[in-house]
N, C-alpha and C positions, 0 to 999 in steps of 0.2 A: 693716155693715162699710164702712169709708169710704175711696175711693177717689179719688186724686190724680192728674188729666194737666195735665200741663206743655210749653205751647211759648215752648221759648225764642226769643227775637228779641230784633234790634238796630233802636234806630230807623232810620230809612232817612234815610241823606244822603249825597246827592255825593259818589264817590270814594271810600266808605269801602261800601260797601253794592252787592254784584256786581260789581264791578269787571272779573270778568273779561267779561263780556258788555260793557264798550266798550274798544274800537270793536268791531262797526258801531255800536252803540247811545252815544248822548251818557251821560255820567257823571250827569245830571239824569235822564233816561231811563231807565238801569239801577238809579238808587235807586226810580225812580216805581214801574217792574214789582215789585219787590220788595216794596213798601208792597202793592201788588195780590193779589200770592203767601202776603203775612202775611196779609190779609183771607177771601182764601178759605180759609189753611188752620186761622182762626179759625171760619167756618163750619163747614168740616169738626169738628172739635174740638165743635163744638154738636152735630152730630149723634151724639155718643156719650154714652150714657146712664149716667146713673147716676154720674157722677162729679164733681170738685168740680173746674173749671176755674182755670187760673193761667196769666199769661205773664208768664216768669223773663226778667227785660227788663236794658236796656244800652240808654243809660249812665244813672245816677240822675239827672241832671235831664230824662229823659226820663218822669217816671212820670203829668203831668200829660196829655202826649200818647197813652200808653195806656191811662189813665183814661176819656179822649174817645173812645179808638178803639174800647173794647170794655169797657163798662163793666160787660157782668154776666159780667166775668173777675177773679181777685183776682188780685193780682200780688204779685211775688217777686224782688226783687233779685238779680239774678248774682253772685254771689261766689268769686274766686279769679283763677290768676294765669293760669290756660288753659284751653282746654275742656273736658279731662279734670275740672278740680278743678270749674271750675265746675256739671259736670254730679253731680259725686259730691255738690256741698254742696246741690244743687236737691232731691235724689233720700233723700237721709242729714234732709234738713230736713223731709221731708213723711213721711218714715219714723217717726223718732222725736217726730214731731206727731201720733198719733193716725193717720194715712194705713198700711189694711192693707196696701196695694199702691200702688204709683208707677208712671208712665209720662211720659218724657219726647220730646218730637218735635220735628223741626228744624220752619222755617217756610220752608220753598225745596222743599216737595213740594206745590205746589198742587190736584193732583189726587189724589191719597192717598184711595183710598175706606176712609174713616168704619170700615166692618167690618174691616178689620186694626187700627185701633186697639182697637175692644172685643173683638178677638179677645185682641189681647195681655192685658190684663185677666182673660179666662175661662182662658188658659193659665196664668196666675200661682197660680191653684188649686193645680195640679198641680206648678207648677215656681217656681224661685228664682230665673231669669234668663231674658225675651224678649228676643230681636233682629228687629228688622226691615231686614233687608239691602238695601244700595244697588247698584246695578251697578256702582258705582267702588268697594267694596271697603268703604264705609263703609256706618255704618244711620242710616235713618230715624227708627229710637224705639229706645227701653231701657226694659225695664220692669223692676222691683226688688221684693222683696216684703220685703226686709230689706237692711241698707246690703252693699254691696261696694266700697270702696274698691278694692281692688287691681284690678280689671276697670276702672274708669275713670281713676287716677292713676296705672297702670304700662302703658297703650298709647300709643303715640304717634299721636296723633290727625292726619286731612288725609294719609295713606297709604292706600296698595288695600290693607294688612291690618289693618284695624280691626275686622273681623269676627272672622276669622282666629285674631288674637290674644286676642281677647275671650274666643271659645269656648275655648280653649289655657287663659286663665287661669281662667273656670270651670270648669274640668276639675280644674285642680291644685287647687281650692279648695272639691272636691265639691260644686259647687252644679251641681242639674238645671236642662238649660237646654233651652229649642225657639225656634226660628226660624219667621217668620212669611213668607210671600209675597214677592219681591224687588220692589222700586222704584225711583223714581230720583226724586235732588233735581235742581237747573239750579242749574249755576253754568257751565257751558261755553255758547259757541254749539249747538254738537252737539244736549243736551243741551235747550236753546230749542227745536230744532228738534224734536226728539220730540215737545217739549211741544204744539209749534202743532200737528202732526200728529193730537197724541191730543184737541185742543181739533175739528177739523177734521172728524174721523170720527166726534165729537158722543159720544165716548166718557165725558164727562166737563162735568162743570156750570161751575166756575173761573170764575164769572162777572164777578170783579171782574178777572182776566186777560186773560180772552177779551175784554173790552170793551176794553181798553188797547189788546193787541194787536189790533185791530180799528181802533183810531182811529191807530195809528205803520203800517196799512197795511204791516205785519211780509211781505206777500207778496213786493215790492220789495227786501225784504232777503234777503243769502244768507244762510238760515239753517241749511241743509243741508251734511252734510260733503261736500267732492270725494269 
């Protein structure tokens, strides 16, 4: 039985890549972290067995860059005109390719422990739809064991109910669904701050983060909320 995880990512470049983390952080700086966060959440990604890796990448003339950065990844074009669709055609393409089970996961959870992904995967067993929930309302992964369009191209994605909604429309669409452990991506300061936190208490490996943050001297910056 062959099984499909997918992280999507965008190349990292200035101003277009974390944006909201500058200021304090320079617009070069908030893409570099980013490039950091895809790396380690490529490692993570390696630590889950038994699946066929892919990063569902943006923008096409980026593929030689993701060739370089992770080459024993296959990659997968993004397609569609927003996250919803993009994620439905990532998920509906490795579906009806032979992939018994799909899972797809953002690249701004750098510490994301490895076992909620292949947990998602042993849950798909049992059930038609995983969530891995964000504390902003949004998830981490989606896992699929057959397409669902209407769970990804009728919620409005970048709101605190993308959970919410999700579970709502697998309800009305009789598909069994379970939820996985809650986590958090960084795209706020706030959010940074957690991250240095959980980097700090050695709670977690992120080693291509921990080093950046280590070399911008992140301590000098307020990263903590008032």
């Amino acid at each position: 039985m062959k099984h499909a995880l997918l992280v999507i990512a965008k190349r990292p470049a200035a101003g277009q890549t974390k944006t909201r983390l500058s200021p304090p952080l320079s617009l070069a700086h908030a893409a570099a972290l980013y490039e950091c966060f895809l790396r380690d959440t490529l490692d993570v990604a390696r630590r889950v067995p038994n699946v066929t890796r892919f990063i569902n990448y943006l923008p096409r003339e980026a593929e030689n860059y993701f060739r370089s950065l992770a080459p024993d990844f296959d990659l997968l074009l993004q397609a569609g005109d927003d996250l919803g669709a993009r994620l439905d055609f990532a998920l509906t393409r490795c579906l009806t390719n032979g992939f018994a089970r799909a899972v797809i996961m953002d690249s701004d959870s750098p510490t994301l422990p490895a076992e909620y992904i292949a947990r998602a995967f042993e849950l798909l067993a049992e059930n038609d739809v995983v969530l891995g929930p964000c504390r902003d309302g949004g998830y981490y992964l989606i896992g699929l064991k057959k397409p669902a369009p209407r769970l990804l191209l009728e919620v409005k994605m970048s709101t605190p109910f993308v959970v919410r909604d999700t579970l709502e429309l697998a309800r009305q669409e009789n598909l069994r669904t379970a939820v996985l452990p809650e986590w958090y991506d960084v795209d706020t300061m706030n959010e940074l701050a957690q991250l240095r936190a959980e980097l700090e208490n050695g709670n977690a490996e992120a080693k291509f983060t921990r080093a950046f943050l280590e070399r911008l001297e992140m301590r000098d910056l307020s990263l903590r909320s008032n």
